[in-house]
Structure formats: C-alpha cells, structure tokens
C-alpha positions as YAML, in Angstrom:
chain: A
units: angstrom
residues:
- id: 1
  name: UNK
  ca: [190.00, 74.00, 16.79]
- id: 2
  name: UNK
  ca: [188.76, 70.48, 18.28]
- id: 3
  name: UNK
  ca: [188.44, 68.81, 21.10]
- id: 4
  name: UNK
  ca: [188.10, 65.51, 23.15]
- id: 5
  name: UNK
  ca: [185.52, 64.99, 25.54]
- id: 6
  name: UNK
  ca: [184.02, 62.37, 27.67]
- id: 7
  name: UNK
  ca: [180.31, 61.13, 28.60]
- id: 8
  name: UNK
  ca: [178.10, 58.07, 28.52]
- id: 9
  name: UNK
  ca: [181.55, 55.94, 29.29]
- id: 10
  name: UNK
  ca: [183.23, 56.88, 25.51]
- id: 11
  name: UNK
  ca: [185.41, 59.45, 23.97]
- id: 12
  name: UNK
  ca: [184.34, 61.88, 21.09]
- id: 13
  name: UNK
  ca: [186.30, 64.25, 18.96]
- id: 14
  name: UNK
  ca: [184.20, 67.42, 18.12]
- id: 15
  name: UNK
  ca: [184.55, 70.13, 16.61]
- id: 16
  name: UNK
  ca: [182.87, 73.21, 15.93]
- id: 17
  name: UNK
  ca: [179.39, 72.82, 14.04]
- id: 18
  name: UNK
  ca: [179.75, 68.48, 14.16]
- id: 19
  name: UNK
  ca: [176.92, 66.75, 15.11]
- id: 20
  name: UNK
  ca: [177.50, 63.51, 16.90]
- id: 21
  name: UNK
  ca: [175.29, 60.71, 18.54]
- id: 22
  name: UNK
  ca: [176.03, 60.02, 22.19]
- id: 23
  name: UNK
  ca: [174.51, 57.93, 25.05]
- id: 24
  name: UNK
  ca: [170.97, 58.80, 25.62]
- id: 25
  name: UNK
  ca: [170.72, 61.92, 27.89]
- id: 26
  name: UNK
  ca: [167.00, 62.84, 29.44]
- id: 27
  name: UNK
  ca: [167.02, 66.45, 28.35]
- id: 28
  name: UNK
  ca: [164.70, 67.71, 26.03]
- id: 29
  name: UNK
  ca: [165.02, 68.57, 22.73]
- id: 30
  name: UNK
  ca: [166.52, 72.01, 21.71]
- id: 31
  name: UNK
  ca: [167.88, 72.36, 25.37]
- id: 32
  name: UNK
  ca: [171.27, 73.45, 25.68]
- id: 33
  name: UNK
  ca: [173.95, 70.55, 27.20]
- id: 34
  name: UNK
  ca: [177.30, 71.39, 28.71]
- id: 35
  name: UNK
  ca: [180.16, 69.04, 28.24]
- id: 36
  name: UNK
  ca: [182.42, 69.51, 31.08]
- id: 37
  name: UNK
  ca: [184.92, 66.14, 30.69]
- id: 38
  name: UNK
  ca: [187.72, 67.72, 28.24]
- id: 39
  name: UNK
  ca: [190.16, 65.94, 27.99]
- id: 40
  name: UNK
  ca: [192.03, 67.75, 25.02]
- id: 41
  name: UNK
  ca: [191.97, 71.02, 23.35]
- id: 42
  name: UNK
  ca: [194.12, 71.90, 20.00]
- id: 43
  name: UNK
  ca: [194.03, 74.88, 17.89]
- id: 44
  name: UNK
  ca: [195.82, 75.27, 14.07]
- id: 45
  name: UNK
  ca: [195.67, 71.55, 13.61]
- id: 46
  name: UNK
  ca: [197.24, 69.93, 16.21]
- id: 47
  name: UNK
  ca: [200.38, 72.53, 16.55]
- id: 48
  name: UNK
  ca: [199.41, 74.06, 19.93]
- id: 49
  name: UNK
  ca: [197.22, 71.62, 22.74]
- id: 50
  name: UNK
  ca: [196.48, 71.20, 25.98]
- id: 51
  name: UNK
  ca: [195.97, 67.78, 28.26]
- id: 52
  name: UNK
  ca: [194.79, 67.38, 30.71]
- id: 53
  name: UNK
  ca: [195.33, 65.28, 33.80]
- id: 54
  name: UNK
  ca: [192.75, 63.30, 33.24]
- id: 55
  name: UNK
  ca: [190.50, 66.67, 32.62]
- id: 56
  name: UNK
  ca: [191.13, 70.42, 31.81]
- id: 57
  name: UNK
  ca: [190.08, 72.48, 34.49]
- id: 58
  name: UNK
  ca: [188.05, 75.44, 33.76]
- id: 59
  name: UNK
  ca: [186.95, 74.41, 30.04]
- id: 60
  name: UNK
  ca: [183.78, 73.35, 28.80]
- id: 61
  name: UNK
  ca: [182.30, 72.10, 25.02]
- id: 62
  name: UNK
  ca: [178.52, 73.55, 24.57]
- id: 63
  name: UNK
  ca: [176.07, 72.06, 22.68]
- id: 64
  name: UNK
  ca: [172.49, 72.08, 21.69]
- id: 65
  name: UNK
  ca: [170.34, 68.53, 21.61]
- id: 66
  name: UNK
  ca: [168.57, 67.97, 18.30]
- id: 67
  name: UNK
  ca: [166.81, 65.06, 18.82]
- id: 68
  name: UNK
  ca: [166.58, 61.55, 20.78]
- id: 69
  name: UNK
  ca: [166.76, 58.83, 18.26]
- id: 70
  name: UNK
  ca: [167.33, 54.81, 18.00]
- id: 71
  name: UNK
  ca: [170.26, 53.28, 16.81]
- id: 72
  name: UNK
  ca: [170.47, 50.28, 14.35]
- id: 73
  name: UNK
  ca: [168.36, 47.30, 15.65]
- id: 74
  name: UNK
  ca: [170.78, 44.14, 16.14]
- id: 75
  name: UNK
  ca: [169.50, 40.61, 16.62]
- id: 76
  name: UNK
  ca: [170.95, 38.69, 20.12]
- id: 77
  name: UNK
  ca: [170.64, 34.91, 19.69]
- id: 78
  name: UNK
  ca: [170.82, 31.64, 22.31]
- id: 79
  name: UNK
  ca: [171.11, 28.10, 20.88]
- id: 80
  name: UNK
  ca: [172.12, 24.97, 22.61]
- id: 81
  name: UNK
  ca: [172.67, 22.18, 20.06]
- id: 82
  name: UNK
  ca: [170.40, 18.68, 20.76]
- id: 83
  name: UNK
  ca: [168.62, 20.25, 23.48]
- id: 84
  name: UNK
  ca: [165.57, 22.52, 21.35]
- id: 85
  name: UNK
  ca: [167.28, 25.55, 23.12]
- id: 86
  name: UNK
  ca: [166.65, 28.50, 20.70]
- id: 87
  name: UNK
  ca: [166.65, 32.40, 21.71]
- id: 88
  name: UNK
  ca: [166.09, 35.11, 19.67]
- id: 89
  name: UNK
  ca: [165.62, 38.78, 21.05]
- id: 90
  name: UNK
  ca: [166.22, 42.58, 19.39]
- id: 91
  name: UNK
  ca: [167.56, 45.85, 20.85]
- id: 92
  name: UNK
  ca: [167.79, 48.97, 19.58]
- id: 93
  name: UNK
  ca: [170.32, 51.25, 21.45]
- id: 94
  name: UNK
  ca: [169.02, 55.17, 22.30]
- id: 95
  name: UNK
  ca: [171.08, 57.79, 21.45]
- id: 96
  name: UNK
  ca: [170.92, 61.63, 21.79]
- id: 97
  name: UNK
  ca: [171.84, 63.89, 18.72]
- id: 98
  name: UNK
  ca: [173.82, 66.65, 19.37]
- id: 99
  name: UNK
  ca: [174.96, 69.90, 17.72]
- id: 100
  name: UNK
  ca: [178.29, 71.13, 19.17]
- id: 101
  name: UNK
  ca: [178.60, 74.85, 19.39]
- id: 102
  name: UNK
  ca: [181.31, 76.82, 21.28]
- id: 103
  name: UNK
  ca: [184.37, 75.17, 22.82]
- id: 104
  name: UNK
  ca: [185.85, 77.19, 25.54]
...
C-alpha cells in the first residue's frame, strides 16, 4: 500500500516504514506528525486506488519525526564582467526526517 501526500509546497510517495526528508517542520524530535493532504491511496500495486479531488476526505498518513537535519550546502554566485562585481554566498536548506507509519 502507498500513498501521495502533500506539504512544504511538494509531493511525496510513501509508503509504509520509508523515511523521507521534507520541508523543515518546528516539531520536536520523536513527536508524532499527521499528514492530512492525500492525494492518492493504492493497495496491491496500483490495481485498486483512490483520488481525490484535489484531497481524500477522511484519510490521513502518520508519522513519527526523527530528526531536523541540513541539506547539501550549494554555493550562489553574482558577477558582473569589467565592473569588479563579484558575489559569493552559501545556503544550506533544513529539512525534517521523517518515519512514515500507518496510512489510513
């Protein structure tokens, strides 16, 4: 059984036991998070699903946080040719880690 669901803006596929990175949320760690943006549910490998319109109503993906982590650091640079114009600045995206548990 899997699912789609929605939050922080994207779309994940999850299924039972997958652990997945997701837009920071300010929870703490081993608190439980309820995903309530479904957007798809399938059993027996696609055969039987449900859409929904743009969300199922009345189903919900749990989850327990594991821990708040960064994300790869990437470089952002400005240059403007024969002008000395020269940038450079680094971000590192947060990201929650999270432990899907029962879809329902």
């Amino acid at each position: 059984m899997f699912a789609i669901i929605q939050t922080g803006g994207k779309q994940y596929k999850v299924k039972k036991g997958d652990v997945i990175e997701i837009e920071k949320i300010d929870k703490k760690k081993g608190s439980k998070i309820k995903f309530d943006k479904v957007l798809l549910i399938s059993s027996d490998e696609g055969r039987n699903f449900k859409i929904g319109k743009p969300c199922i109503k009345g189903t919900k993906v749990e989850g327990e946080i594991l821990d708040q982590v960064k994300g790869k650091k990437i470089t952002v640079i400005k240059y403007k040719p024969k002008t000395r114009y020269k940038r450079k600045k680094g971000h590192r995206q947060l990201y929650t880690e999270v432990k899907i548990g029962k879809i329902s």
